[in-house]
C-alpha positions as CSV (number, residue, x, y, z in Angstrom):
1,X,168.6,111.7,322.2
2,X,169.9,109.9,319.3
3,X,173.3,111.1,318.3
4,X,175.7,110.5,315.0
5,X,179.3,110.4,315.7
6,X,181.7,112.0,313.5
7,X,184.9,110.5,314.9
8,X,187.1,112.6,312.6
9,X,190.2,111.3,310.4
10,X,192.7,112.0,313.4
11,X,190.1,109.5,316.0
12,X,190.2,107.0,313.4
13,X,194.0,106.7,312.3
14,X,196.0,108.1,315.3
15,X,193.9,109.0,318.5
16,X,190.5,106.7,319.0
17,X,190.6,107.3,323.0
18,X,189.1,110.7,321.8
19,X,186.1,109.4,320.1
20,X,185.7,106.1,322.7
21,X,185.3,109.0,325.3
22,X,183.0,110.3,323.4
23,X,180.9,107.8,323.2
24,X,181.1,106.4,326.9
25,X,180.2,109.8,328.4
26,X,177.2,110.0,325.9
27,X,176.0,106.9,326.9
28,X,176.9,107.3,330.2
29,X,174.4,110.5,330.2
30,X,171.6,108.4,328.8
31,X,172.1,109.0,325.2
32,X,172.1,106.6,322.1
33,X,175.1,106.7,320.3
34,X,175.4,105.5,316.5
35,X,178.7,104.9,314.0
36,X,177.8,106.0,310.8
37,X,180.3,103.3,308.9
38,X,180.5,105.6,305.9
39,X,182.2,108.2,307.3
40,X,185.0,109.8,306.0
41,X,186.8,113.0,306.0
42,X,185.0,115.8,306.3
43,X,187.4,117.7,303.5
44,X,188.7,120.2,305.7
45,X,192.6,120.0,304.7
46,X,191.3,120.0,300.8
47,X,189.4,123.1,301.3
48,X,192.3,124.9,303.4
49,X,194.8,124.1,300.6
50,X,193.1,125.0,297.8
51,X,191.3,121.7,296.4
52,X,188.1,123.3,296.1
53,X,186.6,120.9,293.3
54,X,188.1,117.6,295.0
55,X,186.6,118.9,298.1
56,X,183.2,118.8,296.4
57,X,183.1,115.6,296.3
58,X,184.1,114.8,300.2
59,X,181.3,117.1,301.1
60,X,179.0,115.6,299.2
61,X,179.8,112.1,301.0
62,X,179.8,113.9,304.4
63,X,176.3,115.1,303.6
64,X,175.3,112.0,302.4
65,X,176.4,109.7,305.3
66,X,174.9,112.0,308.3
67,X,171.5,112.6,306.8
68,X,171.0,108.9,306.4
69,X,172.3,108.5,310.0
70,X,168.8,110.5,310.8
71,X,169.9,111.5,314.2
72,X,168.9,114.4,316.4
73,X,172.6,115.5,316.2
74,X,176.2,115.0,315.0
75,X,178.8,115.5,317.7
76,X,182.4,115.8,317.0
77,X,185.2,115.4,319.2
78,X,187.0,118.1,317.3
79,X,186.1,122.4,317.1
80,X,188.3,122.3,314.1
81,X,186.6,119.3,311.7
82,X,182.9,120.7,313.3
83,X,184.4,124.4,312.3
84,X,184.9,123.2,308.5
85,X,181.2,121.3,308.5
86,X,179.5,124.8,309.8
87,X,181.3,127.3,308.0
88,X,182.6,125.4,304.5
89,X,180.9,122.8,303.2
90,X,178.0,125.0,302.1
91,X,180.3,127.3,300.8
92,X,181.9,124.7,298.5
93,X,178.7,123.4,297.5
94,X,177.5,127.0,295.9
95,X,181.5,127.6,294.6
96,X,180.5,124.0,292.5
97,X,176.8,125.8,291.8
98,X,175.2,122.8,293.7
99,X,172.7,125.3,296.1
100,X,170.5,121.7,296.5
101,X,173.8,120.3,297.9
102,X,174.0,123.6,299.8
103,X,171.0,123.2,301.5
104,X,171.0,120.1,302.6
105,X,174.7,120.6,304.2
106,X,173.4,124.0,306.1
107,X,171.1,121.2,307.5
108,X,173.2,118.9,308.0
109,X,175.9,121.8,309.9
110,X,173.0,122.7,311.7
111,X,172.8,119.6,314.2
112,X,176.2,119.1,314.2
113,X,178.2,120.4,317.1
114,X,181.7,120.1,319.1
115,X,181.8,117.8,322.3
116,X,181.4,120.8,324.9
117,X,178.9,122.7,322.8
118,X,176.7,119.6,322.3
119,X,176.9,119.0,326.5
120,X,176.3,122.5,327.2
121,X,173.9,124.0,325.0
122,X,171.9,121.0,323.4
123,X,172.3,118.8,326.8
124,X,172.0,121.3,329.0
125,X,174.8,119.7,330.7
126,X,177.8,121.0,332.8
127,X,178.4,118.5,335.4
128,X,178.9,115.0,333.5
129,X,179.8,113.1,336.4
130,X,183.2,113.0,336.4
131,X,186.2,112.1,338.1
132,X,189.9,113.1,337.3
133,X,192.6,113.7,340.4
134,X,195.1,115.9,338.4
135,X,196.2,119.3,338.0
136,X,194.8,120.4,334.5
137,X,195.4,123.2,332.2
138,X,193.3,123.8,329.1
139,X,194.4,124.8,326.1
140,X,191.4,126.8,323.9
141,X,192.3,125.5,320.3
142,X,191.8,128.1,317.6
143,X,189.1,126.8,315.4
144,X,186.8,126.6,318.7
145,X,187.7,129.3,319.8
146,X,187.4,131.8,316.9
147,X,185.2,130.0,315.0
148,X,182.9,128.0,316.9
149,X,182.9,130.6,319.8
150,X,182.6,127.7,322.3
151,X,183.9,130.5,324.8
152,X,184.0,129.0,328.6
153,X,181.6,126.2,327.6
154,X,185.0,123.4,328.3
155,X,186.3,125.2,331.4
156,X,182.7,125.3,333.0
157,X,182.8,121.3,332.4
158,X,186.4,121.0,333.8
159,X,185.7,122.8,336.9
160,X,183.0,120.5,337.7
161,X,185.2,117.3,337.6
162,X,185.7,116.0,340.4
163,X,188.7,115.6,341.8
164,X,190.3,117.9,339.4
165,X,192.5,121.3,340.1
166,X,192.2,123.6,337.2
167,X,194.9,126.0,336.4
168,X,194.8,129.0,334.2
169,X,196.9,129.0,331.1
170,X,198.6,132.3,330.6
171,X,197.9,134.1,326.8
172,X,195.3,131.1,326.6
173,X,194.0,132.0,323.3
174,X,197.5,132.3,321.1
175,X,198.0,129.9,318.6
176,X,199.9,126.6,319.8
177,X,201.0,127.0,316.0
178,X,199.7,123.8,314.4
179,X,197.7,125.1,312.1
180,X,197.5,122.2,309.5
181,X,199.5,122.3,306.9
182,X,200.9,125.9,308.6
183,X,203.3,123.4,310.8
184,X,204.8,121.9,307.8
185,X,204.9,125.0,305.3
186,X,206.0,127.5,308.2
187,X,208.0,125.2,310.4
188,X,210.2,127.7,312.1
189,X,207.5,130.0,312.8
190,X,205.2,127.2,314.0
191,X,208.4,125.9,316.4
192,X,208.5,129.0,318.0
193,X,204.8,129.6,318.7
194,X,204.9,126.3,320.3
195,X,208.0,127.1,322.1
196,X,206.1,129.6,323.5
197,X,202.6,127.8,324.2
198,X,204.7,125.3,326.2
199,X,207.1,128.2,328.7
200,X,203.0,128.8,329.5
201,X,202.1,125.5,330.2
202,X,205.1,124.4,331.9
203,X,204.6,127.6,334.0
204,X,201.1,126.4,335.4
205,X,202.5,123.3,337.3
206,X,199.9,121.4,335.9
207,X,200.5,117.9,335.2
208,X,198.0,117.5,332.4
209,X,197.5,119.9,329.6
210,X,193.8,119.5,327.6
211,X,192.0,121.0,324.7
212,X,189.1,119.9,322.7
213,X,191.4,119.0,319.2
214,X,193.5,115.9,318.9
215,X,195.3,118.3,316.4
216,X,196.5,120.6,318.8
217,X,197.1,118.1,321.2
218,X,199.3,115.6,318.9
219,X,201.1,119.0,318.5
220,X,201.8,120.2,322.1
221,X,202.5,117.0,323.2
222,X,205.1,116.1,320.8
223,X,207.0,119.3,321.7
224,X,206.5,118.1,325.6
225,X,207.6,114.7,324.7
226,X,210.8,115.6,323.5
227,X,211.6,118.2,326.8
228,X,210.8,115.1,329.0
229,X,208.9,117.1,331.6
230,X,206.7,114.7,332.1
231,X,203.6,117.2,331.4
232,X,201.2,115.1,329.5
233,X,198.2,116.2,327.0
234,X,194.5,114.3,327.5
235,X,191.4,115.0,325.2
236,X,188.6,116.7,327.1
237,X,186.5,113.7,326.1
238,X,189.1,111.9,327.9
239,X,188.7,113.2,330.9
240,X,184.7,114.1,330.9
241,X,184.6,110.1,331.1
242,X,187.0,109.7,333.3
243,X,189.5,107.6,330.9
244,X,192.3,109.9,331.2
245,X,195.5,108.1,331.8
246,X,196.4,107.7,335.5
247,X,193.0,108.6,336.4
């Protein structure tokens, strides 16, 4: 299969091991792998603070870029940026009266998919091969989980690494209270969310905490960083091609 990576702005600027990962396990599987080099972002923190018309514009470029790509599928390292490409961009497309531009993004948000969804469902893939000798905890991010509905589609990958001890995370599906621009605009209420989402990972022992959003993981992991527990948070990309650090 001949697959379009959408790296995401977070890859590009502050987390590439996710989207590297990406791409070596794709390969690794037997897949080609293309850059579109017009990417950018796929408007998601325009649309979710009210820049509907600059957003127009972003998704027009998105749209643009991946049908040009003429791949069989877009994968994402990300449920959040693949959330705002499935349920958004047509959406802002009809706001602007552009149904033409509508169109072509539900086609476009068709064949585009998060990491696990793309292995699972597309690939038919739950054992990638992998090896990773560390006590893991997964973290189900909101927009994959809610959204996306990628439901055990990570865990059933994680279980099948080799090597690897998966541990429940208790009241797995609460917020880790990112949310965007919610951390900034609602700092003490996001501090205490994560307050709690790490007492739950610290709880499971594990030595590694994942999830499937840089986001979420930039966010945990700077709370983590500053208890120096020595708990640190890997990508599920990451560790699917077994470039998790320490592995």
């Amino acid at each position: 299969m001949r697959i379009a990576l959408f790296a995401t702005c977070l890859a590009d600027a502050l987390f590439p091991p996710a989207a590297i990962a990406t791409v070596a396990l794709l390969e690794r599987l037997g897949h080609e792998v293309v850059f579109p080099t017009g990417q950018t972002c796929c408007g998601q923190m325009h649309i979710n603070t009210g820049y509907l018309d600059e957003a127009t514009a972003v998704v027009r470029h998105h749209v643009d870029v991946f049908e040009a790509a003429g791949c069989d599928a877009v994968v994402a390292p990300s449920g959040s940026c693949v959330g705002s490409v499935r349920h958004q961009h047509a959406m802002v497309a009809r706001r602007a009266g552009d149904e033409r531009l509508a169109a072509r993004a539900e086609a476009v948000a068709a064949r585009t998919f998060e990491l696990s969804e793309l292995l699972v469902d597309v690939l038919g893939v739950d054992d990638v091969g992998a090896y990773y000798p560390h006590r893991v905890t997964y973290h189900p991010t909101c927009h994959s989980l809610r959204m996306l509905r990628v439901g055990d589609k990570p865990l059933r990958l994680l279980r099948n690494v080799r090597g690897l001890t998966l541990v429940e995370l208790p009241a797995a599906d609460s917020c880790c209270g990112f949310g965007g621009t919610f951390a900034l605009k609602n700092a003490d209420t996001s501090t205490a969310m994560l307050a709690d989402k790490m007492t739950n990972i610290l709880g499971t022992g594990a030595e590694v905490c994942s999830a499937g959003d840089s986001s979420c993981l930039m966010h945990i992991g700077g709370g983590l960083s500053r208890l120096r527990v020595g708990v640190r948070t890997v990508h599920l990309a990451e560790i699917l091609a077994g470039q998790g650090a320490g592995s």
